[in-house]
N, C-alpha and C positions, 0 to 999 in steps of 0.2 A: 584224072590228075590235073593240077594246074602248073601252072609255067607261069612268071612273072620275071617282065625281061624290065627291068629299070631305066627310065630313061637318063638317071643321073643327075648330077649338076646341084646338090644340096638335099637337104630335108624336103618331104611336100612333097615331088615332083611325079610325075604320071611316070608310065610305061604302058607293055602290051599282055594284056593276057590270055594266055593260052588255056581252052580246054580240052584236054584229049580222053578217050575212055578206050581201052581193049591195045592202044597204039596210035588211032585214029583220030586225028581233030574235028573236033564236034561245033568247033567255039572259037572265036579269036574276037577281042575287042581290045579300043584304046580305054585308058582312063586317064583323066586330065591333071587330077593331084591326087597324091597319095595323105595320108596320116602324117604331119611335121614333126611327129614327138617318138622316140620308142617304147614298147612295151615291156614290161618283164615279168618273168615267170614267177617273183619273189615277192613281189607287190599285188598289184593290180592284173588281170589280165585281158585279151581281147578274145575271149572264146565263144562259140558259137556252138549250140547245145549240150553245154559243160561250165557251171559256175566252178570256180576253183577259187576265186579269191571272194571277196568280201559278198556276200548275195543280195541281190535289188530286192527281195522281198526278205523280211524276217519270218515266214512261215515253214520254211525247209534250212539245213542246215548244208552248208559249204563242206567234201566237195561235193555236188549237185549232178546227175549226171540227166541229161533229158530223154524219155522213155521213148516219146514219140518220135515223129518223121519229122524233117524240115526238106520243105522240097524246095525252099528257094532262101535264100539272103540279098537283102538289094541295104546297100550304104547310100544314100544320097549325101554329098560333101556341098551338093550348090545350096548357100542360104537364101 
């Protein structure tokens, strides 16, 4: 499971995140900014082994679901 505690204060802004498995925390880190924009479910979306909205390739059709493993996601935000 994740935990995402917000650190507030506008759009953008970091927090702490928690990873716990079974009950147990596995994981804790900070993150410096968050996403400044919201997502939604009716447009566009931000999903992670699941295309649901518009698809980066034209070779499969939307919704797309991913067969395989993903055993890690890393978002770099620093340009």
């Amino acid at each position: 499971m994740m935990d995402f505690k917000y650190d507030g204060g506008g759009f953008g802004k970091g927090g702490t995140v928690t990873l716990t498995s079974d009950g147990n925390k596995i994981a804790e880190g900070s993150i410096e900014q968050t996403v400044g924009v919201r997502f939604t479910m009716s447009v566009e979306t931000f999903d992670v082994g699941e295309d649901t909205g518009t698809p980066v390739n034209p070779s499969y059709d939307v919704p797309f679901k991913f067969q395989g493993r993903i055993d890690s996601v890393t978002i770099d935000l620093k340009h």
